[in-house]
Residue frames relative to the residue before (quaternion, step in Angstrom):
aa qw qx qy qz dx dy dz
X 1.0000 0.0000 0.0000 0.0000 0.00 0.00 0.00
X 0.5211 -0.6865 0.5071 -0.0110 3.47 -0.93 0.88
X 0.1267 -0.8050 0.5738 0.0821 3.74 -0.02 0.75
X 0.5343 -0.5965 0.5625 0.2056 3.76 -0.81 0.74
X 0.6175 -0.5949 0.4223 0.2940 3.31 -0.92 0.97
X 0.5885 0.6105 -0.1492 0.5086 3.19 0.24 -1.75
X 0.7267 0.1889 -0.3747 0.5438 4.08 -0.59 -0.81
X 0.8676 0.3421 -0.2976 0.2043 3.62 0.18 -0.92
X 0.6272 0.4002 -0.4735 0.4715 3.42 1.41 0.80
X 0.1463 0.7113 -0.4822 0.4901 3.29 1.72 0.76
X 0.7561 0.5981 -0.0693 0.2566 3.17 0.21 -1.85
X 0.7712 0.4801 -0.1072 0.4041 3.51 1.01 -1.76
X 0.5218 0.4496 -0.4485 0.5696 3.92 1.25 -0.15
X 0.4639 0.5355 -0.4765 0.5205 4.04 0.83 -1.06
X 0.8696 0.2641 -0.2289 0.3488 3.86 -0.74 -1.25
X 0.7567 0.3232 -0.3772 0.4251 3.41 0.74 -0.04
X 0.5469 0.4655 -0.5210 0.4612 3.55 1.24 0.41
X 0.8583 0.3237 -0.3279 0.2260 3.65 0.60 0.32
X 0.0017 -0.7485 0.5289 -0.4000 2.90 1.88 1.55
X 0.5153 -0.5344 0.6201 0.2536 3.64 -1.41 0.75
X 0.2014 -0.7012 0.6785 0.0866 3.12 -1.03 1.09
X 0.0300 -0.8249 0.5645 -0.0004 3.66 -1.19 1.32
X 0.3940 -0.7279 0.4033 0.3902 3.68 -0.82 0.73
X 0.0969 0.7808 -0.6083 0.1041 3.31 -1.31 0.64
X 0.5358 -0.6453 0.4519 0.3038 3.40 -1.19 0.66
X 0.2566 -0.7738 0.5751 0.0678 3.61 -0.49 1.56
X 0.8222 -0.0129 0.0125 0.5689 4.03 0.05 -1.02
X 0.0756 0.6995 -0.6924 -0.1599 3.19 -1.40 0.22
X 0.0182 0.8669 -0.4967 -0.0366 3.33 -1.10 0.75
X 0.2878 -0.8992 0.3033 0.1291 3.60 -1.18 0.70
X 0.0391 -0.9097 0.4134 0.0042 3.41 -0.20 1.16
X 0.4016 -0.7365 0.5269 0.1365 3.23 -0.29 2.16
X 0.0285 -0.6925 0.7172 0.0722 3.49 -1.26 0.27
X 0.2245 0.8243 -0.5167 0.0563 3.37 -0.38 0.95
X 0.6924 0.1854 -0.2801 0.6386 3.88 0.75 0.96
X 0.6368 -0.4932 0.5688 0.1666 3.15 -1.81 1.62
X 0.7956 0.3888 -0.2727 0.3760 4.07 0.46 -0.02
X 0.6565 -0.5961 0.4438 0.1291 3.33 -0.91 1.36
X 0.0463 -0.7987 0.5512 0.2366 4.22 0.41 0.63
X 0.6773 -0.5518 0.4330 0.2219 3.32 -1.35 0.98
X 0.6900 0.2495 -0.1711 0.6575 3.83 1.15 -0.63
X 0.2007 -0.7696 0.5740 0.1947 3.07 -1.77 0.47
X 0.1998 -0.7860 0.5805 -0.0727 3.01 -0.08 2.14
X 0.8276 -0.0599 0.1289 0.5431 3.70 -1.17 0.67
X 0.7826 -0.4642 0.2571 0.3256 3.30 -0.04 1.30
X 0.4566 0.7584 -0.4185 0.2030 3.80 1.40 -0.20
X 0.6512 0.5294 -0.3103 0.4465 3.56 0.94 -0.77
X 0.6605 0.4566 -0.3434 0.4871 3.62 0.76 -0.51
X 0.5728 0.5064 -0.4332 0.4773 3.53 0.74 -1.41
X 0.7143 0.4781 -0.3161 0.4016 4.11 0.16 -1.29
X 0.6990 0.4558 -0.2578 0.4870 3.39 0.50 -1.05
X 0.4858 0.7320 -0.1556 0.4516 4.02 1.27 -0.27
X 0.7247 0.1531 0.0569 0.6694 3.08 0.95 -1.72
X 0.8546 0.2044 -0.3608 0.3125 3.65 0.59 0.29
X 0.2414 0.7491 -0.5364 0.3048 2.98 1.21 1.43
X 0.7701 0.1868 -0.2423 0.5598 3.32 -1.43 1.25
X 0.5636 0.2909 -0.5226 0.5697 3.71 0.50 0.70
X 0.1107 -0.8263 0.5358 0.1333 3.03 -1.13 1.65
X 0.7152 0.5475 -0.2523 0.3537 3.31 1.03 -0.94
X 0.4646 -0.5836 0.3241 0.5818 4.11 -0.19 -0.32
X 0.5838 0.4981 -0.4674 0.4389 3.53 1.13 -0.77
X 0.5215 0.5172 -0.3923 0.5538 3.89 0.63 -0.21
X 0.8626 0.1844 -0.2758 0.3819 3.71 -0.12 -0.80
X 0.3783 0.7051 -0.3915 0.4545 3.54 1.65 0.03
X 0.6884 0.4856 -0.2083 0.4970 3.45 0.84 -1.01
X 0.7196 0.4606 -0.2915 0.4301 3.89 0.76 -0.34
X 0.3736 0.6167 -0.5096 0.4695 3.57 1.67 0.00
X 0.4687 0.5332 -0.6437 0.2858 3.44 -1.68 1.01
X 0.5590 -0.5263 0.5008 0.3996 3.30 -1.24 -0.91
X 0.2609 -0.8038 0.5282 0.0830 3.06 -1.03 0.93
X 0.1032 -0.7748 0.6209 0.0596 4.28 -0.40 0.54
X 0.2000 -0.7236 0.6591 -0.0450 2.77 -1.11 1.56
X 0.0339 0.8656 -0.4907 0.0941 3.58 -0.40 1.16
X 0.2888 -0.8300 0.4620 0.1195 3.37 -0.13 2.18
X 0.1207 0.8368 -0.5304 -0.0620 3.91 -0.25 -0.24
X 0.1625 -0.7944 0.5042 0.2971 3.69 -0.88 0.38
X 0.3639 -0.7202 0.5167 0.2863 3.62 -0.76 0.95
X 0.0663 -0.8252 0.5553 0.0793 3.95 -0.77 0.36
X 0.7213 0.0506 -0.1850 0.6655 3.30 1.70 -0.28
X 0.2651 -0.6570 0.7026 0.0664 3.40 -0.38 2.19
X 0.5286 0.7206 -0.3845 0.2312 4.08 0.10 -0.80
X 0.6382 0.4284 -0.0456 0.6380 3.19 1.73 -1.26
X 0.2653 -0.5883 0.6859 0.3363 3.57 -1.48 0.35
X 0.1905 -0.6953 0.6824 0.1211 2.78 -1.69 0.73
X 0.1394 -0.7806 0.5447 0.2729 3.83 -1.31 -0.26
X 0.1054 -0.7040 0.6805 0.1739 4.00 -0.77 0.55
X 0.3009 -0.6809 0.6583 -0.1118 2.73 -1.21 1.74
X 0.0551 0.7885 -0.5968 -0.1383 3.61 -0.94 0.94
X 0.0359 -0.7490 0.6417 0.1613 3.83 -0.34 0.53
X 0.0062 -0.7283 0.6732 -0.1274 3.57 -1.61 1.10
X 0.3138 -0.6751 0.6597 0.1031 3.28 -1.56 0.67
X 0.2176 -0.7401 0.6336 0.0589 4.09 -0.74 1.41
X 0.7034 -0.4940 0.3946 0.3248 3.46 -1.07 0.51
X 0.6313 0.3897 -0.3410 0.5773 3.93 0.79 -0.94
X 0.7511 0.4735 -0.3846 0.2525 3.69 0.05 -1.05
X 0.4687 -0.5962 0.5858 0.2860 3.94 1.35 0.20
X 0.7591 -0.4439 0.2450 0.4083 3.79 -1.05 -0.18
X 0.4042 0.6994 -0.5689 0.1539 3.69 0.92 0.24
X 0.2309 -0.5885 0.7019 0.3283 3.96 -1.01 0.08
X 0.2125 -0.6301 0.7397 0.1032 3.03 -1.81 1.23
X 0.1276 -0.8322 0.5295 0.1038 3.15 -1.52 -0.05
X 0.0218 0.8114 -0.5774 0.0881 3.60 -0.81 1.09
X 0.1907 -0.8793 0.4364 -0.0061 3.29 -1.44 1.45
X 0.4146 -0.6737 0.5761 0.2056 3.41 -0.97 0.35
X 0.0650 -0.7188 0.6857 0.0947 4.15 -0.48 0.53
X 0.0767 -0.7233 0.6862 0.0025 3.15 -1.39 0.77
X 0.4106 -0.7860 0.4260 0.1796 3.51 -0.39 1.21
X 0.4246 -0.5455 0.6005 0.4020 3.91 -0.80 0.04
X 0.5681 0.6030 -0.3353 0.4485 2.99 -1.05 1.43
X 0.6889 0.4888 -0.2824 0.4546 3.73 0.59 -1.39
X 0.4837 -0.7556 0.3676 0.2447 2.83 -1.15 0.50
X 0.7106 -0.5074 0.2648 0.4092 4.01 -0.68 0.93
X 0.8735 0.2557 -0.3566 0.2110 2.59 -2.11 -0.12
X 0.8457 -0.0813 -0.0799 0.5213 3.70 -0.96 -0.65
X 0.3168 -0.7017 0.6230 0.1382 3.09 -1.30 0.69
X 0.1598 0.7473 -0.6316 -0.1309 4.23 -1.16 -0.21
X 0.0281 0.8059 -0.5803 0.1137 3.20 -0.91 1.39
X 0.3604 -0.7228 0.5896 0.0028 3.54 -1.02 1.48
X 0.0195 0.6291 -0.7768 0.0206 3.44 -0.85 0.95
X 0.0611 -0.6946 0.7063 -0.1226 3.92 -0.81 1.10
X 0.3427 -0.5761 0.7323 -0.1201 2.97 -1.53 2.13
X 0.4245 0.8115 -0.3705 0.1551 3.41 -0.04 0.59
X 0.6983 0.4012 -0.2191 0.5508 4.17 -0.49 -0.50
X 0.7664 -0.0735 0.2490 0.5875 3.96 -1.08 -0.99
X 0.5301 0.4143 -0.5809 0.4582 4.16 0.05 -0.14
X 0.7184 0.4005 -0.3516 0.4471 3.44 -0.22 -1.42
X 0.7661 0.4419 -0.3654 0.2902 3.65 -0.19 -0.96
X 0.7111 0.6091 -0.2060 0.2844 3.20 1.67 -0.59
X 0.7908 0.2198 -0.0008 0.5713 2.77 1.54 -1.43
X 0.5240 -0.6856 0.3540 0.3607 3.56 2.00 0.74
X 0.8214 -0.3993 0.2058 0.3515 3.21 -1.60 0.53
X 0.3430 -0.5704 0.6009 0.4427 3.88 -1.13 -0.26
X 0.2997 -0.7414 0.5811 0.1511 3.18 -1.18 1.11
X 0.7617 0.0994 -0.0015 0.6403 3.67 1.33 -1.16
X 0.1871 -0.8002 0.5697 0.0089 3.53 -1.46 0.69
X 0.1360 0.6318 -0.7623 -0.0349 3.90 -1.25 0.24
X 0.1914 -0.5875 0.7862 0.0095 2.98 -1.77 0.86
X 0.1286 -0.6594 0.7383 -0.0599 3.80 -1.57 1.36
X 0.2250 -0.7790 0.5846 -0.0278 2.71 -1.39 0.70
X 0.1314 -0.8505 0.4755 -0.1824 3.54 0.90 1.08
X 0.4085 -0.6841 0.6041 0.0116 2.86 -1.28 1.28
X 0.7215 -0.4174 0.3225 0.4485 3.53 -1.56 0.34
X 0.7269 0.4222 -0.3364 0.4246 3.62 0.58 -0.65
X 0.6197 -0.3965 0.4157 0.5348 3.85 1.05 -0.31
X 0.4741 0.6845 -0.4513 0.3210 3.93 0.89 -1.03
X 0.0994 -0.7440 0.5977 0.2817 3.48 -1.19 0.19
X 0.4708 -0.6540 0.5503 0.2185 3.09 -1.48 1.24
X 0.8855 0.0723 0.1749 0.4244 3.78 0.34 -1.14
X 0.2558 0.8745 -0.4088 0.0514 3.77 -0.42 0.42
X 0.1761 -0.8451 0.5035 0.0349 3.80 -0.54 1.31
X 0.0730 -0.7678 0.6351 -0.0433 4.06 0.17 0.57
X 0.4008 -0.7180 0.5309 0.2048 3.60 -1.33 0.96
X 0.6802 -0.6091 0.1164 0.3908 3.11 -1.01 0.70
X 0.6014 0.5883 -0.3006 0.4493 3.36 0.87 -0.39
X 0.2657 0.5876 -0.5713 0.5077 4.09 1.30 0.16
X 0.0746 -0.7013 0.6989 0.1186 2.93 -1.82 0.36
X 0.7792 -0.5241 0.2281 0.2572 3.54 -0.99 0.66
X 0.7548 0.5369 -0.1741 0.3342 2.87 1.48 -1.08
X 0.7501 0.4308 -0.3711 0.3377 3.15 1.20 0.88
């Protein structure tokens, strides 16, 4: 028997709206800032990204201090109900092989779906301990569990 077009793309939004939605880390992205000046063209998205991150720094010692790298970090939440934590562990040029680490807490409660979170290397950190060279990001449930994790390529396993 043969199923009719029509019922069975009827059908296919139904079955995929009642897949299990799970949270997990969807994009991460990185936006170097490395000069206090606005470029005159907008090549590859650079003039906006700059103009973006140096809004409300008026003075140069103010926009001096926002030079670094910025991580943009898309994630979808599926259980707001729960706290969750995004954890980003990384290794900077000065620090030799140590892994640092910086979090984000997310209370039980917030409300769902897309998440956008910014971890920003930036002012005296960056100048101090130089650029990130390697990165993982965890997602980590209320109990400590991880839910999801994306590490650039240059992470290495062993940690």
């Amino acid at each position: 028997m043969k199923f009719p077009a029509p019922l069975c793309a009827a059908l296919l939004p139904v079955l995929f709206s009642c897949a299990e939605q799970v949270s997990r880390i969807e994009h991460v992205r990185e936006v170097p800032l490395k000069t206090t000046v606005v470029p005159a063209e907008d090549v590859g998205m650079h003039r906006t990204q700059a103009t973006y991150l140096l809004h409300g720094a008026v003075s140069q010692q103010q926009r001096f201090q926002r030079l670094g790298q910025y991580y943009f970090v898309t994630w979808n939440d599926a259980n707001p109900e729960q706290a969750a934590t995004l954890v980003m562990m990384y290794r900077q040029g000065k620090t030799g092989s140590t892994v640092l680490t910086k979090s984000i807490f997310y209370p039980a409660g917030r409300k769902g779906g897309t998440q956008n979170s910014v971890f920003e290397f930036i002012g005296d950190e960056a100048r101090e301990k130089g650029e990130i060279l390697a990165w993982k990001l965890v997602l980590k449930d209320n109990r400590g569990k991880t839910i999801s994790e994306r590490h650039s390529y240059l992470w290495g396993d062993d940690h």
